[in-house]
KEKE-3310 file (N, C-alpha, C; in steps of 0.2 Angstrom, whole numbers, plus 5000, padded with zeros to 4 digits):
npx = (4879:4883:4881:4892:4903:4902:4905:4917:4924:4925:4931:4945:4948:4954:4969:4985:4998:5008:4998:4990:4996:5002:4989:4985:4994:4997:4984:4986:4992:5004:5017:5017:5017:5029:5031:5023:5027:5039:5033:5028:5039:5045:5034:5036:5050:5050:5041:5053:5058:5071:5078:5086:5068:5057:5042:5041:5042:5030:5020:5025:5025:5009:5002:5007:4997:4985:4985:4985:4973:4965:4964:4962:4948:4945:4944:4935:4923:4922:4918:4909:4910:4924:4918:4916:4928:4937:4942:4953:4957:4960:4949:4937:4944:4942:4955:4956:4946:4928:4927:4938:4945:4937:4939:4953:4952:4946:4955:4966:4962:4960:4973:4981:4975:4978:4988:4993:4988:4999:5008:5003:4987:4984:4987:4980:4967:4970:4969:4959:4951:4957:4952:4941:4941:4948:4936:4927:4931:4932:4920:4914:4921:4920:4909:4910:4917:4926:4933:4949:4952:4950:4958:4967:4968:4970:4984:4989:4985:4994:5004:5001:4996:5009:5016:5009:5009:5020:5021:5011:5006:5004:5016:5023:5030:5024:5011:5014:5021:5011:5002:5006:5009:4997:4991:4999:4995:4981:4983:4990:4981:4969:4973:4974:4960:4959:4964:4960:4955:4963:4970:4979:4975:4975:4984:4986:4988:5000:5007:5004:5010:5022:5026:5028:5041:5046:5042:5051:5063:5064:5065:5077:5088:5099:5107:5115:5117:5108:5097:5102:5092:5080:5080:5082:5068:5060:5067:5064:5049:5044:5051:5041:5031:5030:5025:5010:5009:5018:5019:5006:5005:4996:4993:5006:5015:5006:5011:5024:5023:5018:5030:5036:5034:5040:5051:5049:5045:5058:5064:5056:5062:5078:5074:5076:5087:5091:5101:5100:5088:5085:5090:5084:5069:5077:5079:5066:5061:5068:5064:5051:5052:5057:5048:5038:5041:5033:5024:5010:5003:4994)
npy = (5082:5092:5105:5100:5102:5114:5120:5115:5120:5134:5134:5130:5141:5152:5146:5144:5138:5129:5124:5117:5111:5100:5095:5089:5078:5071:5067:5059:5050:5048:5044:5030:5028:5020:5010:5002:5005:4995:4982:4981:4981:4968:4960:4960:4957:4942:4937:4935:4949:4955:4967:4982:4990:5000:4996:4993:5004:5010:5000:5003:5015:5017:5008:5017:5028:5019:5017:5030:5035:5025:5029:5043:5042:5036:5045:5053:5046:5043:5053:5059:5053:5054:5067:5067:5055:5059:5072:5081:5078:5081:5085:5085:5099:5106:5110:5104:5105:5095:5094:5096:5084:5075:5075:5075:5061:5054:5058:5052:5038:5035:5039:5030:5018:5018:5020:5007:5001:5005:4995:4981:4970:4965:4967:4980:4973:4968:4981:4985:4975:4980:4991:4989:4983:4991:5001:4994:4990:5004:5009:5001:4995:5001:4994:4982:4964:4959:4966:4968:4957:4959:4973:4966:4959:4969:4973:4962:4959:4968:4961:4954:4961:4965:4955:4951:4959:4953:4941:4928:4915:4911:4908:4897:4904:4916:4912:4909:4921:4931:4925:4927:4940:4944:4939:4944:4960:4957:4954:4965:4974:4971:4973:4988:4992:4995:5004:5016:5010:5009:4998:4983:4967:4955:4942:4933:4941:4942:4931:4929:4940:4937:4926:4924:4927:4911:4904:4912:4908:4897:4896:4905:4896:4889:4900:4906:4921:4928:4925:4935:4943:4941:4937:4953:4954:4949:4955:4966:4968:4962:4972:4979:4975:4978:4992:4989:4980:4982:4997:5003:5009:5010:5014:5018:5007:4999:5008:5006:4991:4993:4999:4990:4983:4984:4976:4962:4963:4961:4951:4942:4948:4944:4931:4929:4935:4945:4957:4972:4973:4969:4980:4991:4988:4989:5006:5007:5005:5013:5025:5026:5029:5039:5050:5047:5054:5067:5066:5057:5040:5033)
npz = (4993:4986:4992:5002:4994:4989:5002:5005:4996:4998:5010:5008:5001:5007:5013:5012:4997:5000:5010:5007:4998:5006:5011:4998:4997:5011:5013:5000:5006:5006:5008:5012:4998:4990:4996:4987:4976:4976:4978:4963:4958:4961:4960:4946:4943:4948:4937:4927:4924:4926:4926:4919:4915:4906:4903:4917:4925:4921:4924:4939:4942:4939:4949:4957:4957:4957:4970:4976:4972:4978:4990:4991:4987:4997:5010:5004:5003:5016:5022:5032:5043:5048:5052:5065:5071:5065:5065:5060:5044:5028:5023:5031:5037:5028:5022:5009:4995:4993:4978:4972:4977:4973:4958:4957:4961:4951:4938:4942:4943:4929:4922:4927:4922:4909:4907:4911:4899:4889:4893:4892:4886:4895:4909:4907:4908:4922:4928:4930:4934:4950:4950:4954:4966:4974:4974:4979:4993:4998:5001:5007:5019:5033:5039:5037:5043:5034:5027:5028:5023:5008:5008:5007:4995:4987:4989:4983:4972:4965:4963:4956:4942:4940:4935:4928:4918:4909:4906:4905:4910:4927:4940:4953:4961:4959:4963:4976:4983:4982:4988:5000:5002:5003:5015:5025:5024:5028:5042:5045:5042:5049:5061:5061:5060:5072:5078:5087:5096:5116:5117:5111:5110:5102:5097:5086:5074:5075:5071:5059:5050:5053:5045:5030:5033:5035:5024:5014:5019:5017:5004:5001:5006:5003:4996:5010:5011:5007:5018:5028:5023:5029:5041:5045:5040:5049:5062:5060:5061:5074:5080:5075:5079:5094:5097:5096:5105:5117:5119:5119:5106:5094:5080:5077:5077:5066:5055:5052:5050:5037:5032:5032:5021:5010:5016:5016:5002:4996:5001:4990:4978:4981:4980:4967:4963:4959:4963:4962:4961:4975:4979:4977:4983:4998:4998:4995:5006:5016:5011:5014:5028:5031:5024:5032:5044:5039:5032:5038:5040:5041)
capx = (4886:4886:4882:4899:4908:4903:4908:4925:4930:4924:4936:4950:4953:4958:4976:4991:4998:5010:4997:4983:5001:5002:4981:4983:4999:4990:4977:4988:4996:5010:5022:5017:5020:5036:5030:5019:5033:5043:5027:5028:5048:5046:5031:5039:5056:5047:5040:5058:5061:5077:5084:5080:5064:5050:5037:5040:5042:5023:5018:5026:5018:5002:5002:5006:4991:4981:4984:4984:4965:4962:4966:4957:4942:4943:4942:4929:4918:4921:4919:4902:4911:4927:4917:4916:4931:4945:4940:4959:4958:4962:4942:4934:4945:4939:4958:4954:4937:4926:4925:4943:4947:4934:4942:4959:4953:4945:4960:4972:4961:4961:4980:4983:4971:4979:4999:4992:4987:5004:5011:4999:4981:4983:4989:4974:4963:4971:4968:4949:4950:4958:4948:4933:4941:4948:4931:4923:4935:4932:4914:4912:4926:4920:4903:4914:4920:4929:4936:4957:4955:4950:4963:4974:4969:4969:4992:4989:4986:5000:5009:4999:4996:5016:5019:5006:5012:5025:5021:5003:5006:5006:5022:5024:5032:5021:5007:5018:5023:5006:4997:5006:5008:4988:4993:5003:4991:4976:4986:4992:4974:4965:4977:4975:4957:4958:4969:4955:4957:4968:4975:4976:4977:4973:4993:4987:4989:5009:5007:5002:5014:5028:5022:5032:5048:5046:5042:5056:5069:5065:5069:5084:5090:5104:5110:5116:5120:5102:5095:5102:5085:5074:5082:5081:5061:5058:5068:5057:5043:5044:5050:5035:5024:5029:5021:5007:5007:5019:5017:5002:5004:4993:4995:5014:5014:5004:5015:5030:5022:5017:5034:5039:5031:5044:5056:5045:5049:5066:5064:5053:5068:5081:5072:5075:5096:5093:5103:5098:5082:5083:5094:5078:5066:5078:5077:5059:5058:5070:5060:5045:5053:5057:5042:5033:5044:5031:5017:5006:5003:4986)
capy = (5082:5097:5108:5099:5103:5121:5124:5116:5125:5141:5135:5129:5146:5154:5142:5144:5135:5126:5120:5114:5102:5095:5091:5085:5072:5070:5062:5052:5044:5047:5041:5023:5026:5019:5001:5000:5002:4993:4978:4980:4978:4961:4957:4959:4951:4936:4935:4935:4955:4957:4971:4989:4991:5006:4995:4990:5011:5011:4998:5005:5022:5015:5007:5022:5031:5017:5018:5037:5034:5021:5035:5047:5039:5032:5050:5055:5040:5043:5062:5060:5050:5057:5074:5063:5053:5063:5079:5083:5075:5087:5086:5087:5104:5111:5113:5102:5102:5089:5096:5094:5079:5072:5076:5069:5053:5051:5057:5048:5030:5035:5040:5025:5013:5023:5016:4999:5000:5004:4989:4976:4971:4959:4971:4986:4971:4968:4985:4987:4973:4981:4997:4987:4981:4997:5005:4989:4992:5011:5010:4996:4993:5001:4991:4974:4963:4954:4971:4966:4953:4963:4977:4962:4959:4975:4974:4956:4963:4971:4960:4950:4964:4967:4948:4946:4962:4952:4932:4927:4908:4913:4902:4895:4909:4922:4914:4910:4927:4937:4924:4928:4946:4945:4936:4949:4964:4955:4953:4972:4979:4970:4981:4997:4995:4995:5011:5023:5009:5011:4995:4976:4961:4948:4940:4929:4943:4941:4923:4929:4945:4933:4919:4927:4925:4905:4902:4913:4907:4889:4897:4908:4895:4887:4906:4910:4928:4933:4926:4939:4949:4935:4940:4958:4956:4947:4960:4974:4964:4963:4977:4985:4974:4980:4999:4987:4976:4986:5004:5005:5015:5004:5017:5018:5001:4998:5011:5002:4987:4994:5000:4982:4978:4984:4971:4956:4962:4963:4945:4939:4948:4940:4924:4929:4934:4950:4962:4978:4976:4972:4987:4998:4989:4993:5010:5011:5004:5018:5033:5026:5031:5045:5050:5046:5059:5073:5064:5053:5034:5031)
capz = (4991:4980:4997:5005:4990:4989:5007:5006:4992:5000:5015:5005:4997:5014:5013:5008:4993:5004:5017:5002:4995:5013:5013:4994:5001:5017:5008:4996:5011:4998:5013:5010:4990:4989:4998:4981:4971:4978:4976:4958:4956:4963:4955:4937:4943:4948:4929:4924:4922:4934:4923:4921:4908:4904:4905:4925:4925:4918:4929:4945:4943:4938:4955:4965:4957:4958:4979:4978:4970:4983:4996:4990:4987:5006:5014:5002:5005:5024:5023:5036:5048:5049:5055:5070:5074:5062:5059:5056:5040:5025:5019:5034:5040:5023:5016:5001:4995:4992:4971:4971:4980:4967:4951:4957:4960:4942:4935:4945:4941:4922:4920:4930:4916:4901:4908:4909:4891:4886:4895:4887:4888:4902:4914:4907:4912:4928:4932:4929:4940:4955:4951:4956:4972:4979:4978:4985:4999:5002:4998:5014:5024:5039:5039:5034:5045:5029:5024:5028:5016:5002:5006:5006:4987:4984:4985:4981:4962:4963:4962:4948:4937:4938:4933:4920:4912:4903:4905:4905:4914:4933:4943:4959:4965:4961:4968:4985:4986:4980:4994:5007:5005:5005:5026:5027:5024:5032:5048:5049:5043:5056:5067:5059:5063:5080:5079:5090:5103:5118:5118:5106:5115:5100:5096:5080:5068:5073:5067:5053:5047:5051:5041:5025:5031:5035:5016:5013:5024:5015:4997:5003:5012:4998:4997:5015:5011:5008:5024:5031:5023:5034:5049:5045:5041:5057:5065:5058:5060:5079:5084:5074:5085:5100:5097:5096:5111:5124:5120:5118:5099:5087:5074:5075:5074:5058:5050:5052:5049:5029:5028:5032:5016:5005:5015:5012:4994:4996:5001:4986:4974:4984:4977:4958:4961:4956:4968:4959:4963:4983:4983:4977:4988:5002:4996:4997:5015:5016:5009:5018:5035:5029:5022:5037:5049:5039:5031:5042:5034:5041)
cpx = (4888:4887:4889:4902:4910:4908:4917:4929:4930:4930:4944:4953:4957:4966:4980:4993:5002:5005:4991:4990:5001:4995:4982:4987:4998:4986:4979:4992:5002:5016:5022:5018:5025:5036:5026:5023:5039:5038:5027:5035:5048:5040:5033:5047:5054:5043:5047:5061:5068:5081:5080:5075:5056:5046:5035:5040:5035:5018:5016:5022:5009:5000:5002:5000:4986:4976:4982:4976:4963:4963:4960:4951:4941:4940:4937:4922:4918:4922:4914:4906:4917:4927:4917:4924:4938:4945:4946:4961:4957:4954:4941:4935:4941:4948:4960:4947:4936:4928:4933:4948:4943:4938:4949:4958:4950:4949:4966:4970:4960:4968:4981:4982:4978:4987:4999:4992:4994:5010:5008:4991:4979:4983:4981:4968:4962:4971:4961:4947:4953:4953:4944:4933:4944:4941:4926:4925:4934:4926:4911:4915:4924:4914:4905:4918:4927:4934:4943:4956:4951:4957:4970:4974:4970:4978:4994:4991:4990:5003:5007:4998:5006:5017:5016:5006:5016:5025:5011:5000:5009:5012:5020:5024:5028:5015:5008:5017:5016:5000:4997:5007:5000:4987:4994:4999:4985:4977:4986:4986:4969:4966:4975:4967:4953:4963:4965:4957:4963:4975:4971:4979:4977:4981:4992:4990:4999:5011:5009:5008:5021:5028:5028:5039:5049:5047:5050:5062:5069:5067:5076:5092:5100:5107:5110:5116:5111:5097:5094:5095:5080:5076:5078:5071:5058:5059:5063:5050:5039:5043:5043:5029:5024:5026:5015:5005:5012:5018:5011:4999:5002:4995:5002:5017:5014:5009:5021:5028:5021:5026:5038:5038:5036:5052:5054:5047:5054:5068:5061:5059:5074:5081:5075:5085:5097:5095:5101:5093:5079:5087:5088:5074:5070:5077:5071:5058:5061:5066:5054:5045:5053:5053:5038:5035:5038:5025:5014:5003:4997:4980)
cpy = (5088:5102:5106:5102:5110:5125:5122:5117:5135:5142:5133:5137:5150:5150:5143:5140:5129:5122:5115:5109:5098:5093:5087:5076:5068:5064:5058:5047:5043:5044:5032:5020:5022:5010:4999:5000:4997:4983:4977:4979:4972:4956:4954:4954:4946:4934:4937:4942:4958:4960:4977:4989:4997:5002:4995:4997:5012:5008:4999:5010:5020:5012:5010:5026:5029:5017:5024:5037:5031:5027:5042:5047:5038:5037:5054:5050:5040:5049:5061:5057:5051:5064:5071:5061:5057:5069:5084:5082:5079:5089:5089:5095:5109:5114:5109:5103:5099:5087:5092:5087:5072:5069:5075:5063:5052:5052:5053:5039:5031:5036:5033:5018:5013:5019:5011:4999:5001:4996:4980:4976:4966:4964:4978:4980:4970:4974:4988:4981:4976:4989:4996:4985:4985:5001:5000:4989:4996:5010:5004:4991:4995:4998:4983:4971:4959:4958:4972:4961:4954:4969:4972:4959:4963:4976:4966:4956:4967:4969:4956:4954:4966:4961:4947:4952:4959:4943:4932:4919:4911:4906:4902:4900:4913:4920:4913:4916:4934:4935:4929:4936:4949:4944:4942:4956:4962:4957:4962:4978:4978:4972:4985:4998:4997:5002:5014:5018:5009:5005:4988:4970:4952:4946:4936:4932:4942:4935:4926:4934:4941:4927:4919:4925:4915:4902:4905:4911:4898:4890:4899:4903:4891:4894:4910:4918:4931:4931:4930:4946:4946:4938:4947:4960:4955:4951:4966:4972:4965:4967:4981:4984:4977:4985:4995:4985:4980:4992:5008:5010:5009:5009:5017:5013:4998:5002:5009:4997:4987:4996:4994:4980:4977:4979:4965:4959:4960:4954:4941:4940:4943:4933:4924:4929:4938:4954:4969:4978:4975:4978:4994:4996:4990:5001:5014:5012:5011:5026:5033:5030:5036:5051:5052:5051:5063:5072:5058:5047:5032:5036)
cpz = (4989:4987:5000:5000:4991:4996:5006:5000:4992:5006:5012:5003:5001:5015:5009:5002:4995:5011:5010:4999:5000:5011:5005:4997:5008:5013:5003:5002:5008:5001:5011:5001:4989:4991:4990:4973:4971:4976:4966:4954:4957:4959:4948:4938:4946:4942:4926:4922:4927:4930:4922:4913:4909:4907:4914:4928:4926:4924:4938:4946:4941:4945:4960:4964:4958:4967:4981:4978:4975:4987:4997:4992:4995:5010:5011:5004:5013:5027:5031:5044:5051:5052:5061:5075:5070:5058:5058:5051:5036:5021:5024:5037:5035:5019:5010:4999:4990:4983:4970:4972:4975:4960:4951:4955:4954:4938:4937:4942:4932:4919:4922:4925:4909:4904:4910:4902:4888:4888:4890:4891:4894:4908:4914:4911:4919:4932:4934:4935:4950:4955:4956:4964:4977:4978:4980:4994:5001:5003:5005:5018:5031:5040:5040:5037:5041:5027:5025:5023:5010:5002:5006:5000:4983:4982:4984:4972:4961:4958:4954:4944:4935:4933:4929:4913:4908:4903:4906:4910:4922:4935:4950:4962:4965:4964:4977:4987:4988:4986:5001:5009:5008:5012:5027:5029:5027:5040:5050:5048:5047:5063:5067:5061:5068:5083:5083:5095:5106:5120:5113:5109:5111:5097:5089:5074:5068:5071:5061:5047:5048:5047:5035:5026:5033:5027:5012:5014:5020:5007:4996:5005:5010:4995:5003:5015:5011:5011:5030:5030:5025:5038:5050:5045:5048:5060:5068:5061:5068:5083:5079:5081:5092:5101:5100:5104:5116:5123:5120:5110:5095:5083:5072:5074:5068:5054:5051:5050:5040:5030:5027:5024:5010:5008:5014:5002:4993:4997:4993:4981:4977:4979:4970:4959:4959:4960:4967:4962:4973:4985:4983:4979:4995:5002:4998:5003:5017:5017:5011:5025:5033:5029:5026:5045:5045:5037:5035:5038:5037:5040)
residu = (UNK:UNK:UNK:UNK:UNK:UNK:UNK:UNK:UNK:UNK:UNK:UNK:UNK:UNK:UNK:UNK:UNK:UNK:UNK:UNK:UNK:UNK:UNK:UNK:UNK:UNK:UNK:UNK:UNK:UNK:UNK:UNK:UNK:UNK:UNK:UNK:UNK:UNK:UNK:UNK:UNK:UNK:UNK:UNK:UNK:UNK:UNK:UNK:UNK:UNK:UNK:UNK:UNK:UNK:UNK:UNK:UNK:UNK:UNK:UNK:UNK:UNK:UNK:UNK:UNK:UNK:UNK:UNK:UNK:UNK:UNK:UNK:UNK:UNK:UNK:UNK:UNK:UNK:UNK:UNK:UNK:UNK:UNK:UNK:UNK:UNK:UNK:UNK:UNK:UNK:UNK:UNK:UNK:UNK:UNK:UNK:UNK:UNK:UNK:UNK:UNK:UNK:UNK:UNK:UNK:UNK:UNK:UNK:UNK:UNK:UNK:UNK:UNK:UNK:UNK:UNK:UNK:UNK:UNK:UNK:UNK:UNK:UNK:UNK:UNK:UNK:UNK:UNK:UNK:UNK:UNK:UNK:UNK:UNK:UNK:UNK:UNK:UNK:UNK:UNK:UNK:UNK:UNK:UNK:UNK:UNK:UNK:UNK:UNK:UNK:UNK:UNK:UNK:UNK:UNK:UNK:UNK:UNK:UNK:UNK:UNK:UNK:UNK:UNK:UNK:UNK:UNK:UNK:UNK:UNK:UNK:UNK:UNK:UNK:UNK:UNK:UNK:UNK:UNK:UNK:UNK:UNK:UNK:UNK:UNK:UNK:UNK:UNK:UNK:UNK:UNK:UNK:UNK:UNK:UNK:UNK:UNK:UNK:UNK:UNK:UNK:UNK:UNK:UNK:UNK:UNK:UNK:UNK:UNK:UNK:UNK:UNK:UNK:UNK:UNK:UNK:UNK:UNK:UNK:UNK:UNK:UNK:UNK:UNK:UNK:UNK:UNK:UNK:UNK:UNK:UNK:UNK:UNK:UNK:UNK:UNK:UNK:UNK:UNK:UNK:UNK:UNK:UNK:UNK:UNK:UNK:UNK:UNK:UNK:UNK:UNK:UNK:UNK:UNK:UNK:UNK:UNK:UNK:UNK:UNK:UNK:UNK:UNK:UNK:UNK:UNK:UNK:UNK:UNK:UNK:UNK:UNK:UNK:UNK:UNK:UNK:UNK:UNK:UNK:UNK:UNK:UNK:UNK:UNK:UNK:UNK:UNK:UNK:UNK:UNK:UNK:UNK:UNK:UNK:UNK:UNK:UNK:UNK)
# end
């Protein structure tokens, strides 16, 4: 490792300071950031926070560092194999090096630790649990046929470390909502990694990614007006799948698909009555596409 390190801090320094910001963001997939905030606003307004408050602040950002770490981590851990199948990847070229890619990811999962502890210690606890389960995930997901249902607890804890920030008795709803986002990411990471192939012929995982709006279409269902964010998922939902099954684009697919996540949010809020906050998980879906016009989400 030390010898990789060495080199790609000897090839790192040859780049500009604007192409080493692209390979750090690159490498956080920081496009998908905004689905994981969006995850931790629904979490806390299903424990009763449906108004603006710091700690859901603390929370939210603890969560996007937490994924960034997870990120990181994943192209370090898959530096050997990415010389192989993605040697575009900001380690592999050598405009990050290993050294530095390192010493993020331990600050990013101790910054992350440190703004749970401000919130309370249920949440610090909740995060030392997802520590364990995002490098269980980097560390043998390409060996693991299990490995979508780990990265599906991985924004399952999302939601629960949002909710047990401020209540400690889990509800009905959040564990409806934290199951099914768990479906939900199963389905769309059992896609993502079939990305190198040229085509996906298995149909269940669309069972599956639409599943969410069923549950929700039976809660909504005494407020017509916010049906209209069921439809919308479905919509989104659909037209992701097609990349998948007619164009043959698994990857453009799956990234639509993650941006979807912030509408399944928008749904879960929806549930609480707070409009405030499907207005900033639309937003994120928002900033995801965005986003995804210049940084690449898988």
């Amino acid at each position: 490792m030390s010898s990789i390190s060495s080199e790609g801090a000897q090839s790192a320094a040859a780049y500009s300071w604007r192409d080493k910001l692209y390979g750090y963001l690159s490498l956080a997939r920081v496009s998908n950031s905004p689905t994981v905030v969006s995850n931790a606003v629904a979490g806390a307004a299903l424990a009763g926070i449906v108004t603006f408050d710091i700690n859901v602040v603390w929370i939210a950002l603890s969560m996007v560092l937490f994924y960034t770490a997870g990120m990181y981590l994943n192209d370090i851990l898959d530096y050997e194999i990415d010389l192989k199948e993605r040697a575009e990847r900001p380690l592999t070229t050598g405009l990050i090096s290993m050294r530095a890619a390192m010493t993020v990811t331990g600050v990013l999962f101790a910054v992350a630790l440190a703004l749970l502890l401000l919130v309370s210690w249920r949440s610090f606890l909740g995060g030392l649990v997802l520590t364990g389960v995002i490098v269980l995930y980097d560390a043998w997901h390409k060996k693991n046929p299990l490995s979508p249902v780990i990265m599906g607890a991985n924004r399952a804890l999302v939601y629960i470390i949002a909710f047990i920030g401020f209540t400690a008795t889990l509800s009905a709803g959040l564990v409806w909502a934290a199951g099914l986002l768990w479906v939900y990411i199963i389905a769309l990471t059992f896609v993502a990694k079939s990305e190198t192939q040229t085509s996906f012929t298995r149909y269940w995982p669309v069972a599956l990614v639409l599943s969410p709006a069923v549950y929700f279409a039976t809660q909504l269902i005494a407020t017509p007006l916010w049906l209209v964010l069921v439809a919308v998922f479905v919509g989104w939902t659909l037209y992701s799948t097609t990349f998948i099954y007619q164009k043959k684009q698994i990857g453009g697919g799956v990234v639509r698909l993650i941006a979807g996540v912030s509408l399944f949010d928008a749904m879960a809020l929806a549930t609480t009555g707070w409009v405030g906050g499907v207005v900033i998980t639309i937003a994120c879906f928002g900033l995801t596409l965005f986003f995804l016009r210049y940084i690449a989400g898988t």
